[in-house]
Each structure stands twice: as structure tokens, then as C-alpha cells.
N, C-alpha and C positions, 0 to 999 in steps of 0.2 A: 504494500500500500504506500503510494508515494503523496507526503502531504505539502502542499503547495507553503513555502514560506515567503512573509511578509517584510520584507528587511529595506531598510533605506542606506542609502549611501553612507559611508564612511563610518557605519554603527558595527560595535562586534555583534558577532552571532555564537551562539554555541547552538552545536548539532551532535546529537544523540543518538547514536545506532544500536539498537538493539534486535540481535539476532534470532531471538523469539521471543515472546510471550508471557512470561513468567506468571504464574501462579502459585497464593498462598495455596497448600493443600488442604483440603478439606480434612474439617476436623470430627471425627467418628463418635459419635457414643456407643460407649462399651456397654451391648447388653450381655447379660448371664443366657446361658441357654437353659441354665434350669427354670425350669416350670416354663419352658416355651411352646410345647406340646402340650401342656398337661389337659387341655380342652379335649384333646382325644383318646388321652389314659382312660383305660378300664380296671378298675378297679375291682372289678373279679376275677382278671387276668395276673394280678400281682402274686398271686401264688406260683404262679409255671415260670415267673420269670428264671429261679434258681437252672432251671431244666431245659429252659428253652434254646440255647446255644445247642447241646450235646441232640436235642430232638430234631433239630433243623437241620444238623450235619447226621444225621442217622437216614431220614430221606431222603438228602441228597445224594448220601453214597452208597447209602445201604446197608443194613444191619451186619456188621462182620463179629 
């Protein structure tokens, strides 16, 4: 983008190049993930959690 300058005779100028753009970064709010699902916890389900890895991987591979 080239911006037209206004300068008169025998006045200094200072000129300023900058090669891009700079931006402050955005700044993040840290949320927890706990209790970030919890709207679709089942809470009759919290018993099989202990079992549930070793049940998952028995399907998938097959009872040996």
C-alpha cells in the first residue's frame, strides 16, 4: 500500500518502512476442561468407568 505524502519544500520528513504488520497477540482465557462436558455425563454410567478402557480394547481385539 503506497500512501501519498504531503511535504513542502525544504521541510524534513521522516519515513517509516515497515515490512509487515505487527500484531499484539491475542490474549486467551485459560479455561479448565473440567466440568466442560459435564452437561452430557451420565451418571449411571460412572460405575463402568473403572472397566471401561480394558472393555473397549477386549472388542476391538478380541477376547485372548
Amino acid at each position: 500500500m503506497m500512501e501519498e505524502v504531503q511535504a513542502k519544500k525544504n521541510k524534513k520528513v521522516i519515513i517509516s518502512v515497515l515490512d509487515e504488520f505487527i500484531e499484539e497477540p491475542a490474549v486467551r482465557k485459560l479455561h479448565s476442561a473440567r466440568g466442560a462436558l459435564s452437561e452430557y455425563a451420565d451418571p449411571a454410567l460412572w460405575g463402568e468407568e473403572k472397566s471401561a478402557w480394558e472393555k473397549a480394547v477386549k472388542e476391538k481385539q478380541g477376547d485372548d
